[in-house]
C-alpha positions in Angstrom: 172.8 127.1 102.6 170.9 126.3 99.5 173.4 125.6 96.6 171.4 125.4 93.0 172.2 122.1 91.0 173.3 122.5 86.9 174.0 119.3 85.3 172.5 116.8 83.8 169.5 114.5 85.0 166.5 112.9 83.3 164.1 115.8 82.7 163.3 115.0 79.5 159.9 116.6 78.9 161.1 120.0 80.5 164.2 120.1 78.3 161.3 119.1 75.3 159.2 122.0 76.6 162.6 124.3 76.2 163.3 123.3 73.0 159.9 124.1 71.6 159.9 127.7 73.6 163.1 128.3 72.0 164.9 132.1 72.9 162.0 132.5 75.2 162.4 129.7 77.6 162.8 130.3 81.3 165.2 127.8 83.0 164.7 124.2 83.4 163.8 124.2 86.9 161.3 127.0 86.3 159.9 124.4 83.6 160.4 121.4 86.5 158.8 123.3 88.9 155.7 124.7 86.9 154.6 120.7 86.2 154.2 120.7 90.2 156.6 117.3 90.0 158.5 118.2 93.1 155.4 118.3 95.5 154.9 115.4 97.1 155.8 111.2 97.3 154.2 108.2 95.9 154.0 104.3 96.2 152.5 103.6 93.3 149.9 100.7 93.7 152.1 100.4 96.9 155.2 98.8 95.3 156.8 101.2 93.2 158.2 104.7 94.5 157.7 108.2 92.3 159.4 111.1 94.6 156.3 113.0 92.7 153.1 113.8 93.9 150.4 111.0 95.1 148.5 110.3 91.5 150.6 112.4 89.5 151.8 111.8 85.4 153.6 113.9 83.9 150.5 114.0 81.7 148.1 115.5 84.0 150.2 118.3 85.1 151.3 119.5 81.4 148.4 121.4 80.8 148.3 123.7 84.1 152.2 124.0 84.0 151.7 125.9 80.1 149.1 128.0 81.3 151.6 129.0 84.7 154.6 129.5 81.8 152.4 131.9 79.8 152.3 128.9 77.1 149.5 127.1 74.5 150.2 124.2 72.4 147.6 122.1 70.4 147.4 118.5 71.5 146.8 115.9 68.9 146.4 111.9 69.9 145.7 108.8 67.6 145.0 105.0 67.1 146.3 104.6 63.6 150.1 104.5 63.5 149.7 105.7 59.6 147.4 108.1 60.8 149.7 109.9 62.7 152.7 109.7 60.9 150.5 111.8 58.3 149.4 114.2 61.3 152.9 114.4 62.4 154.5 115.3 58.9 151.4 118.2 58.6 152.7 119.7 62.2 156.4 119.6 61.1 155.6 122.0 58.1 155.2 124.5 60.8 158.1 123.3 62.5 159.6 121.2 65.3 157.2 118.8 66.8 156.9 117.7 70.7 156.2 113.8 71.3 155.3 111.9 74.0 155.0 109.9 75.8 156.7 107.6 74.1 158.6 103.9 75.7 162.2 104.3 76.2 163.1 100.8 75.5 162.5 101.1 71.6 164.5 104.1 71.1 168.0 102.0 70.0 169.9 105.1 69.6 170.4 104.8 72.8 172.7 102.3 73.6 171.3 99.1 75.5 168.2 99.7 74.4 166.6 96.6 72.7 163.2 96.5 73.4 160.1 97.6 75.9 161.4 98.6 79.8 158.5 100.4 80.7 160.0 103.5 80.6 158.2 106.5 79.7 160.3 109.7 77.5 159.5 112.7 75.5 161.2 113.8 73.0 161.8 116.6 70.1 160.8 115.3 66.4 162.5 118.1 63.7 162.4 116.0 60.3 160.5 112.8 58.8 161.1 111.2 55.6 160.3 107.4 54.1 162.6 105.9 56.5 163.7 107.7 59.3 162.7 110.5 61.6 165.8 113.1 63.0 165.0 114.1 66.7 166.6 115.9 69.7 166.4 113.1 72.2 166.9 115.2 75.5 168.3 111.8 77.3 172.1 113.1 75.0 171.3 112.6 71.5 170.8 115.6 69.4 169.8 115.3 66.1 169.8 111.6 66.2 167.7 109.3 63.8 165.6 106.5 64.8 164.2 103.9 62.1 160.1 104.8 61.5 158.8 101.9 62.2 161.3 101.8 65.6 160.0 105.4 66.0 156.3 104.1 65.5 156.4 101.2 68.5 157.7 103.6 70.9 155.7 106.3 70.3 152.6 103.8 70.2 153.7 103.4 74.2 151.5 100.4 75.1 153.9 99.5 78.0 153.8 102.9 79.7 151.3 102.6 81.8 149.3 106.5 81.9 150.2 106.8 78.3 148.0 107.6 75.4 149.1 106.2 72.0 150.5 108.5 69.1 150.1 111.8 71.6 152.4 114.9 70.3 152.1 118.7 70.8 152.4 121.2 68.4 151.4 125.2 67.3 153.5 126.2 70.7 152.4 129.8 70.8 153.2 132.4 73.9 150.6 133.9 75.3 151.7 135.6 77.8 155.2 137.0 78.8 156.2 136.6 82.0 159.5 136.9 84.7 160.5 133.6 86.6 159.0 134.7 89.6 155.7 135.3 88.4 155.9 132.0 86.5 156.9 130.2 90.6 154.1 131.8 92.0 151.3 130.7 89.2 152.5 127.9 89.8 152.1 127.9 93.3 148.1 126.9 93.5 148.5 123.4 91.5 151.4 122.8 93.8 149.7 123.2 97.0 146.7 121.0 95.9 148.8 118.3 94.5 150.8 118.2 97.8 147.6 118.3 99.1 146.7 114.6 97.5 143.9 116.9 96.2 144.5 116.3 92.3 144.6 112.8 92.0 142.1 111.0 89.6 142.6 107.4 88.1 144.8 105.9 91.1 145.8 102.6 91.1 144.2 100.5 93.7 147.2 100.2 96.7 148.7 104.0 95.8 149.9 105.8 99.0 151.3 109.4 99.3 154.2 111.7 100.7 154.8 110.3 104.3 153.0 107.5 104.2 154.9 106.7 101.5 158.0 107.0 102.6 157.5 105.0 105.8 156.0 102.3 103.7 159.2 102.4 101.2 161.6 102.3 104.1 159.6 98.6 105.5 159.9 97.2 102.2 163.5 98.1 101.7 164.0 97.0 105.2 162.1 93.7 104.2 164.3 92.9 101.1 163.7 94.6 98.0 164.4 92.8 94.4 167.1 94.2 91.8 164.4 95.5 89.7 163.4 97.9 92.2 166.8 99.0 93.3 167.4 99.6 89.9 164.8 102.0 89.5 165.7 103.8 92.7 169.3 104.2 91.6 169.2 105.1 88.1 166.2 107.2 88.0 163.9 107.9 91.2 166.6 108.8 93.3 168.1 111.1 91.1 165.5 112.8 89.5 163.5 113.1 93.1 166.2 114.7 94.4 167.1 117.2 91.6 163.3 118.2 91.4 163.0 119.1 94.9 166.5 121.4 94.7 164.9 122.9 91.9 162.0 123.5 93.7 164.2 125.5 96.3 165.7 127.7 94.1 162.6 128.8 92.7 160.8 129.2 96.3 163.7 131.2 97.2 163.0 133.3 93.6 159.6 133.8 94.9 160.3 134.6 98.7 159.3 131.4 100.2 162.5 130.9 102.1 160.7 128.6 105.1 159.4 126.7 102.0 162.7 126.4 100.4 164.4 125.7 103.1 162.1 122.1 103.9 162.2 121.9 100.0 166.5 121.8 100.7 165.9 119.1 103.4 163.9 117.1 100.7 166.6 117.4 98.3 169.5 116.4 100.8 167.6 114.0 102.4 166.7 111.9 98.6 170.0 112.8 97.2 171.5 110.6 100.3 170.0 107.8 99.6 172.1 107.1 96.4 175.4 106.0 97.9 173.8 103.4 100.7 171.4 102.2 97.9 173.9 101.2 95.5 176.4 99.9 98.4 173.4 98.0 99.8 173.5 99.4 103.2 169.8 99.3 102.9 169.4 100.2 106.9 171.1 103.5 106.1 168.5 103.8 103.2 165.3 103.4 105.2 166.2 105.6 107.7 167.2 108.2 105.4 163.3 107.7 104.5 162.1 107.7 107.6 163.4 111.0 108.1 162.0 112.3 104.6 158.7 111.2 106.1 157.9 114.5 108.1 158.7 116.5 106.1 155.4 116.7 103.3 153.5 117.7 106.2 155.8 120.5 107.4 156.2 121.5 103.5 152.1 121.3 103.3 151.8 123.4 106.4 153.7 125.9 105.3 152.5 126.6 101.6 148.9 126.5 103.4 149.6 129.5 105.5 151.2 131.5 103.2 
């Protein structure tokens, strides 16, 4: 039995996305699911592990994921801090403003954050003056402010690696109404081909994806990993990997895809295991909880093909 997860979980740029759709906002997981983030596994330059699809930012999914929610938005990027700061103090005549990417490590509202981690976020910016600009921070912190030139280094995101400096969305307009399950299934095509490994572009050399990946993440873990990487699993892969792919089978099941949802489920399970035996190093337990996960792309591909 599939049970739907509510709570909270680092979804930061479909929580943004809600904010700026306002009373017209499906659910989160419709928003999750339409940025095709649950389909697939990566080893990024074969070291570090997204439970996203091979090649995928959240950049390159943001545009198909608006057109699948019935969404446009403007897209504005710079190279002048100044520069933007002026474009971003235009937008917000209109109202709130969506920015990202931005690095998490500047953002000192948050506490422990003291400088550059490498950590990409998006956030909601609602008011700019001389000093300061007030933000919903989806990570916990409404209507928190953030020093400018703080504001400025983060949102400049020279340690994120797919990141574009000074990039922000505004003029969200809806263009189309439409239920959740018509949403799911517009969303269904950039799914399949980013399961696929069809959508990739601008890999890093050494990338592997879904199975593969998994098999490769288990040796490594099996080898030794380093805290850095444990740390990343525990705090944010694992969790977020595992809350995307339950999203994912509540909205197959929206949609009628139950053999989908059901290996979606599996997915979700299967991640969501790996917490406790990461944290309590029982790192056997871990790769083998991988191992399993490995299948289980090529069942989910399968399936969406024959449909």
């Amino acid at each position: 039995m599939h049970i739907p997860y509510a709570g909270s979980g680092p979804y930061c740029y479909a929580n943004s996305f809600a904010m700026m759709f306002g009373a017209n906002a499906p659910s989160i997981g419709v928003v999750e699911f339409a940025t095709s983030s649950a389909f697939g596994m990566q080893l990024v330059g074969g070291t570090l592990p997204f439970f996203d699809p091979y090649g995928w930012t959240p950049e390159a999914s943001f545009n198909d994921a608006l057109a699948a929610l019935g969404w446009r938005s403007e897209m504005l990027r710079n190279d002048d801090p100044q520069a933007a700061l002026l474009a971003l103090s235009t937008a917000l005549a209109d109202g709130p403003v969506w920015i990202g990417p931005v690095e998490m490590g500047y953002l000192s509202h948050q506490p422990g954050m003291t400088g550059p981690i490498g950590a990409d976020h998006y956030l909601i910016v609602a008011e700019i003056d001389d000093h300061s600009v007030l933000m919903h921070d989806p990570q916990g912190y409404p209507y928190a402010r953030l020093p400018i030139s703080l504001f400025l280094k983060a949102w400049q995101a020279e340690t994120v690696d797919y990141a574009s400096p000074f990039t922000m969305r505004s003029g969200f307009r809806q263009i189309e109404r439409k239920s959740e399950r018509d949403i799911i299934l517009s969303a269904m095509p950039a799914a399949r081909r980013w399961l696929a490994m069809e959508n990739a572009v601008h890999v890093p050399p050494g990338t592997i994806g879904n199975g593969e990946a998994a098999e490769a993440l288990a040796e490594v873990i099996e080898r030794g990993m380093d805290d850095d990487l444990r740390g990343h699993l525990i705090h944010f892969a694992v969790r977020v990997g595992s809350r995307r792919a339950a999203d994912a089978a509540t909205c197959m099941i929206k949609a009628g895809y139950d053999r989908a949802a059901q290996i979606l489920d599996r997915q979700a399970r299967l991640i969501g295991a790996l917490q406790y035996p990461l944290v309590i190093r029982d790192d056997a337990t871990a790769a083998a909880g991988l191992r399993s996960l490995a299948p289980t792309y090529g069942d989910l591909l399968h399936v969406l093909s024959s449909r």
